[in-house]
C-alpha atoms as a printed R data frame, in Angstrom:
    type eleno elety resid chain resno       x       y       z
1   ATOM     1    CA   UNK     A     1   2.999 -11.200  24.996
2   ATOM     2    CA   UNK     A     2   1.404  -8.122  23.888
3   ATOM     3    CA   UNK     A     3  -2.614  -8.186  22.621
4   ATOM     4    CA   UNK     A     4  -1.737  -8.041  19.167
5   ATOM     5    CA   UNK     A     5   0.275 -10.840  19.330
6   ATOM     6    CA   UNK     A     6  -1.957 -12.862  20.822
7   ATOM     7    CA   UNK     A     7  -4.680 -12.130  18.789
8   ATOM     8    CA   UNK     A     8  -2.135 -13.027  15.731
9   ATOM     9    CA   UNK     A     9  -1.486 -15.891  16.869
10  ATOM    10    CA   UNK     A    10  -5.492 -17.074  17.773
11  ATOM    11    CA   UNK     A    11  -5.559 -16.241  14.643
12  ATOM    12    CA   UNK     A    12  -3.287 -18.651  12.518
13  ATOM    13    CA   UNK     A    13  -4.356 -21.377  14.595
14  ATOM    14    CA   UNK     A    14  -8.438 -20.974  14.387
15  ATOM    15    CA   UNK     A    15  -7.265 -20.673  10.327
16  ATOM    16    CA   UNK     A    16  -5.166 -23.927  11.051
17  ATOM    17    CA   UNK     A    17  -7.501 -25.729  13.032
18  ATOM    18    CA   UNK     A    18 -10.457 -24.816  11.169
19  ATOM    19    CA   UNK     A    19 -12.262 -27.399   8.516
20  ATOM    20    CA   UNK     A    20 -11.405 -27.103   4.948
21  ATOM    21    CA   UNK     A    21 -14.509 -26.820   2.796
22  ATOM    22    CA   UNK     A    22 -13.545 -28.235  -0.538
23  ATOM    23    CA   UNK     A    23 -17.021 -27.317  -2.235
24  ATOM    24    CA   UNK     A    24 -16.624 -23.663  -1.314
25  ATOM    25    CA   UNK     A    25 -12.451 -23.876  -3.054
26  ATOM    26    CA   UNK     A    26 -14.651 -25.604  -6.397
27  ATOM    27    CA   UNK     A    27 -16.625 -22.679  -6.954
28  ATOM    28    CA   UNK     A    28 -13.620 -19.805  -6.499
29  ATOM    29    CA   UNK     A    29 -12.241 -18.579  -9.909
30  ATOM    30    CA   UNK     A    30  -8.510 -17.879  -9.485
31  ATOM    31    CA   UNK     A    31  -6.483 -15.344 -11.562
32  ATOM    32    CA   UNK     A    32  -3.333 -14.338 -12.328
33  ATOM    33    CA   UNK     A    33  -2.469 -10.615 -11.731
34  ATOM    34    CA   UNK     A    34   1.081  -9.950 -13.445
35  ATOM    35    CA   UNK     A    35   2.886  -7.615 -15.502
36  ATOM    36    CA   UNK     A    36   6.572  -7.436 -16.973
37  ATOM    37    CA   UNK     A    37   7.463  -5.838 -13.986
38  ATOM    38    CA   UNK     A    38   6.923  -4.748 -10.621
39  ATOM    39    CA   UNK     A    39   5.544  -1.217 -11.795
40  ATOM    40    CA   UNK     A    40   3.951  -3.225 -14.041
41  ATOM    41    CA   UNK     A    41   2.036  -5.764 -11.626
42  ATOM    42    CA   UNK     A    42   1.085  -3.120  -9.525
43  ATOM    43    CA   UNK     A    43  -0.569  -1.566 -12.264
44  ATOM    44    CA   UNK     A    44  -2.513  -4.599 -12.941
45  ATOM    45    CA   UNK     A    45  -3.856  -5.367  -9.607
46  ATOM    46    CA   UNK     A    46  -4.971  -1.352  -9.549
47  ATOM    47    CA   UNK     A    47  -6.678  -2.044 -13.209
48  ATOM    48    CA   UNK     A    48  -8.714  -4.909 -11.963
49  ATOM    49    CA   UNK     A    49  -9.359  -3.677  -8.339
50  ATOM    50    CA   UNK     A    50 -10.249   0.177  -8.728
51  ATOM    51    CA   UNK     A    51 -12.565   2.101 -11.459
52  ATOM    52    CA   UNK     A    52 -11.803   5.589 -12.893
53  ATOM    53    CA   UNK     A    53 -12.184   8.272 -10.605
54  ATOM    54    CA   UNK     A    54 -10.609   6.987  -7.191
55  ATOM    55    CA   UNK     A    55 -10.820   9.832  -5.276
56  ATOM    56    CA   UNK     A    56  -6.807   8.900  -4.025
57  ATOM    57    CA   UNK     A    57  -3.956   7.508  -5.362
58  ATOM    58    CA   UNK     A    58  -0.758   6.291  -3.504
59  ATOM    59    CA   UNK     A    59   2.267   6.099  -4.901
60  ATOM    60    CA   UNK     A    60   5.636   4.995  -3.484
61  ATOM    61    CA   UNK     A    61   9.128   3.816  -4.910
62  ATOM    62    CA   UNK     A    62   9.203   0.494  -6.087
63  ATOM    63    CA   UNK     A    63  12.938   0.472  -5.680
64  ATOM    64    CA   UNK     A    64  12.861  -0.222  -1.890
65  ATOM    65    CA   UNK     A    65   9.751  -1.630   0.448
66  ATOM    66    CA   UNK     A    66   9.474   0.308   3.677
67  ATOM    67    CA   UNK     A    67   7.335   3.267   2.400
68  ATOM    68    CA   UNK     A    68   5.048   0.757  -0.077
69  ATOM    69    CA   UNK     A    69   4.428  -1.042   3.063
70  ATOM    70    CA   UNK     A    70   3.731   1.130   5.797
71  ATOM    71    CA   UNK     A    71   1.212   2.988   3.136
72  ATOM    72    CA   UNK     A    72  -0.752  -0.071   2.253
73  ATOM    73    CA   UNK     A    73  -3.216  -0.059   5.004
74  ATOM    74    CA   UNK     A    74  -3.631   3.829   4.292
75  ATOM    75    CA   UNK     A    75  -4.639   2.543   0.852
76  ATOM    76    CA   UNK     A    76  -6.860   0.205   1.601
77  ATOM    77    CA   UNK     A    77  -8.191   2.266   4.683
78  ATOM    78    CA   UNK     A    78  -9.316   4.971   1.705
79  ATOM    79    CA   UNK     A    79  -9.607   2.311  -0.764
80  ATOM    80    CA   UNK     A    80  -7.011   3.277  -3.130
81  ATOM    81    CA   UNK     A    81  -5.139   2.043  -5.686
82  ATOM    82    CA   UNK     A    82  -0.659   1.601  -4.683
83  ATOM    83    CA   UNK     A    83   1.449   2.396  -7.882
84  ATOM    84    CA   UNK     A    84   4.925   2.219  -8.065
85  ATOM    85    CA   UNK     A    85   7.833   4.531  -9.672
86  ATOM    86    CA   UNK     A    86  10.851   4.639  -9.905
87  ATOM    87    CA   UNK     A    87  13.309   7.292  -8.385
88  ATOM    88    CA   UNK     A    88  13.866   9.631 -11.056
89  ATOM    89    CA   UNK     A    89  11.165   9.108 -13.675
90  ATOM    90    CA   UNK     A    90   7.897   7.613 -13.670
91  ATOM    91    CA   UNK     A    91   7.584   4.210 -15.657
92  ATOM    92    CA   UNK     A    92   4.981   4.088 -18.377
93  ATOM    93    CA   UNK     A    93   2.658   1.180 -16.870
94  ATOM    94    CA   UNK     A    94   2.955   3.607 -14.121
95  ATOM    95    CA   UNK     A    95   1.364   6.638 -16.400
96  ATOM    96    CA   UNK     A    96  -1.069   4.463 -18.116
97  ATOM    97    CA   UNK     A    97  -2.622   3.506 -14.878
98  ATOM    98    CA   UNK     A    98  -2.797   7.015 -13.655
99  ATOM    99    CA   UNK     A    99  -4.262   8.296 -17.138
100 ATOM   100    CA   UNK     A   100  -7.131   5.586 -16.823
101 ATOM   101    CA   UNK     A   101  -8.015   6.345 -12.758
102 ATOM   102    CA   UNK     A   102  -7.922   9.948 -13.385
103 ATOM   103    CA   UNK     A   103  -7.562  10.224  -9.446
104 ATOM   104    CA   UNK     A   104  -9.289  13.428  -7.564
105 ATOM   105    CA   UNK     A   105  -5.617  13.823  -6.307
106 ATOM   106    CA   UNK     A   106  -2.124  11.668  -5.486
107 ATOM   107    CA   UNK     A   107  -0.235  11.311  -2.478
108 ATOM   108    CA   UNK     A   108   3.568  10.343  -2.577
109 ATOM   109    CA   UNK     A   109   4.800   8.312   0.055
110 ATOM   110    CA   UNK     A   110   8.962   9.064   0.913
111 ATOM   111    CA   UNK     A   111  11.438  11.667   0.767
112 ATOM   112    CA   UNK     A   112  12.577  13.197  -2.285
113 ATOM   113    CA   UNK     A   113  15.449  10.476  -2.990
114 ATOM   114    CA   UNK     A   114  12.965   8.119  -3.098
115 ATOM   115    CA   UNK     A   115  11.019   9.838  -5.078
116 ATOM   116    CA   UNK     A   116  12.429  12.782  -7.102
117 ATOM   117    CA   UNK     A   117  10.463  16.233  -7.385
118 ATOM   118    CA   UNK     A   118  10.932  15.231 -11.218
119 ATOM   119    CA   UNK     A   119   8.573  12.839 -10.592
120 ATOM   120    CA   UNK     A   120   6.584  14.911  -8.303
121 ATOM   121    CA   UNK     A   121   6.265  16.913 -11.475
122 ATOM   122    CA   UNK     A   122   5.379  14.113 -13.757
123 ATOM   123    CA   UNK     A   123   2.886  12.836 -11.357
124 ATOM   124    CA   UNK     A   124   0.835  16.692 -11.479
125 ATOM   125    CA   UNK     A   125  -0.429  16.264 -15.173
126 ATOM   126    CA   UNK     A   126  -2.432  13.116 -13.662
127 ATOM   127    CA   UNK     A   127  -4.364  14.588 -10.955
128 ATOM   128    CA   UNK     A   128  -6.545  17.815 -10.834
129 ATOM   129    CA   UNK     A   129  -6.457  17.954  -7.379
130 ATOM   130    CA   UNK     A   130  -2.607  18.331  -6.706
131 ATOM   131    CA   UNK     A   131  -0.138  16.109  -5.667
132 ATOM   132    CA   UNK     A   132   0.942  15.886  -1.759
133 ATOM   133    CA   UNK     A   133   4.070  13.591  -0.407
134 ATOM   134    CA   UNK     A   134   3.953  12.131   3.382
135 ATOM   135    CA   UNK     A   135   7.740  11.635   4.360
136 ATOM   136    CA   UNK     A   136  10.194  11.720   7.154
137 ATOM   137    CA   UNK     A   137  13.715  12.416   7.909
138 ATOM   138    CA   UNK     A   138  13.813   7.891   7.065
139 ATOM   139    CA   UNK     A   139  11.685   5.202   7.055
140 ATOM   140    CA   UNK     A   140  10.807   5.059   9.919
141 ATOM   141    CA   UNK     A   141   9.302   8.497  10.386
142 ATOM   142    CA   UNK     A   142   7.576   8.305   7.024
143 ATOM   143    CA   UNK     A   143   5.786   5.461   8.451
144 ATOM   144    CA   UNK     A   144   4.850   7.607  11.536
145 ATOM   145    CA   UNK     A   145   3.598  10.184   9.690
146 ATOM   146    CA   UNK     A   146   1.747   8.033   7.188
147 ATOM   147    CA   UNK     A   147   0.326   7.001  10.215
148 ATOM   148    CA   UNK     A   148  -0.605  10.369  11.701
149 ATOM   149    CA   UNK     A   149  -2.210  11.533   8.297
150 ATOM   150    CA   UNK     A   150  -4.632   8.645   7.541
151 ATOM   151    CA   UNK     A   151  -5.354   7.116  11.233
152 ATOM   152    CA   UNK     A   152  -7.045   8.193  13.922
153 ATOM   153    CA   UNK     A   153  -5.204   8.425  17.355
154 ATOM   154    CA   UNK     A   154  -6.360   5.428  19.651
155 ATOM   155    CA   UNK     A   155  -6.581   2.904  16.809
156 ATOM   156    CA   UNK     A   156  -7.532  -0.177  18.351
157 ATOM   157    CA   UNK     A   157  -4.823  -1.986  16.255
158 ATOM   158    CA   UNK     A   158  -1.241  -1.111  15.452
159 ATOM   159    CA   UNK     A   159   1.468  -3.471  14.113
160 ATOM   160    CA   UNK     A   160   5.131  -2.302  14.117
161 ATOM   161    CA   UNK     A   161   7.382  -3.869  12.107
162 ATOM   162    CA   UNK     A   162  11.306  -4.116  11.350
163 ATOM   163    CA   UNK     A   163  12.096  -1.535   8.819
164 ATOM   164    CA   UNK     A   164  15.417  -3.691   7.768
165 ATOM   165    CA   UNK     A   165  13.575  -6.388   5.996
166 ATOM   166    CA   UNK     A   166  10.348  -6.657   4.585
167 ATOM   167    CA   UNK     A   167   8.651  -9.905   5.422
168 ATOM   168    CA   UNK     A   168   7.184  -9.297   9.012
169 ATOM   169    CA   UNK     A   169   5.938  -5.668   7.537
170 ATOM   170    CA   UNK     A   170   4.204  -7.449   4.456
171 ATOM   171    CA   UNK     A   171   2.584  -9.853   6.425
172 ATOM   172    CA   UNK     A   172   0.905  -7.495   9.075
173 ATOM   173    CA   UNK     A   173   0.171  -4.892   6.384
174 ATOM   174    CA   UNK     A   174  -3.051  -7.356   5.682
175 ATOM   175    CA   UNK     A   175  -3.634  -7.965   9.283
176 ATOM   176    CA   UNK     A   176  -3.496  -4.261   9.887
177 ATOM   177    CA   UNK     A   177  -5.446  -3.187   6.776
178 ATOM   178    CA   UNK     A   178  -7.867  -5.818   7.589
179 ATOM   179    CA   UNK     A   179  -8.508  -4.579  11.715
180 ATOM   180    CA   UNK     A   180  -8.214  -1.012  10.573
181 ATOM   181    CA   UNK     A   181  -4.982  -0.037  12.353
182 ATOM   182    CA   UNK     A   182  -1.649   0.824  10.086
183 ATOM   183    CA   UNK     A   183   1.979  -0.684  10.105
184 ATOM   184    CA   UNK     A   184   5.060   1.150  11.639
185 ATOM   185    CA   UNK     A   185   8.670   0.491  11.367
């Protein structure tokens, strides 16, 4: 069993195992983050989590998971919003998010079927500071070089993930984002 594993695992049963404090769950407020859609949502959760003027924005196709997921402890590494698009044009919750963040500059995450150089284009008029795209020859080398661009070598933390389905990768995106280490496929 490797480290990470273990520690995973000490993990969920310490949470298991450990008291529940029901005067500390009367005083949370709980919200609903939502939109009409995926692009949508996404937008919302950037609107309440991240002022104008990120200095970063991710954004990855919301038409497949690997590339959202292996980017989301970049994101939070830099603290930065994740927006969706879609392949070939950019969806207008999409826009409106990026016209109120006004981010320094925008990185794409996947190849250019993923995410079209029309949308590339689109993406420019948003960002002062150009736009940049982290991809591989598949998903699995875009997650390797997402990776390479935004953590250090001898992370103390790495989870890797099937890139086939997206449940183990979604999980350990909070683990990783949380110990500082990214997600590969």
């Amino acid at each position: 069993m490797t480290r990470g594993t273990r520690l995973l695992l000490a993990a969920i049963v310490a949470a298991v195992l450990a008291p529940a404090s029901p005067t500390h769950a009367a005083e949370a407020t709980i919200g609903r983050l939502w939109g009409a859609d995926r692009y949508a949502t996404a937008a919302a959760i950037s609107q309440a989590t991240f002022a104008p003027g990120v200095p970063v924005a991710f954004v990855a196709t919301g038409q497949d998971f690997p590339d959202s997921l292996a980017g989301g402890p970049a994101a939070a590494r830099l603290r930065a919003p994740m927006l969706l698009t879609l392949a070939r044009g950019l969806p207008d919750a999409t826009r409106a998010e990026l016209s109120r963040l006004q981010p320094a500059r925008i990185v794409i995450l996947g190849g250019t079927t993923v995410v079209s150089p029309t949308v590339e284009a689109q993406l420019a008029a948003y960002t002062a500071g150009g736009v940049t795209r982290i991809a591989g020859a598949d998903r699995y080398a875009t997650a390797a070089a997402v990776s390479a661009a935004y953590f250090p070598a001898g992370v103390p933390v790495a989870y890797v993930a099937t890139g086939a389905t997206f449940p183990d990768a979604l999980t350990a995106g909070a683990a990783a984002a949380a110990l500082g280490g990214p997600v590969l496929l």
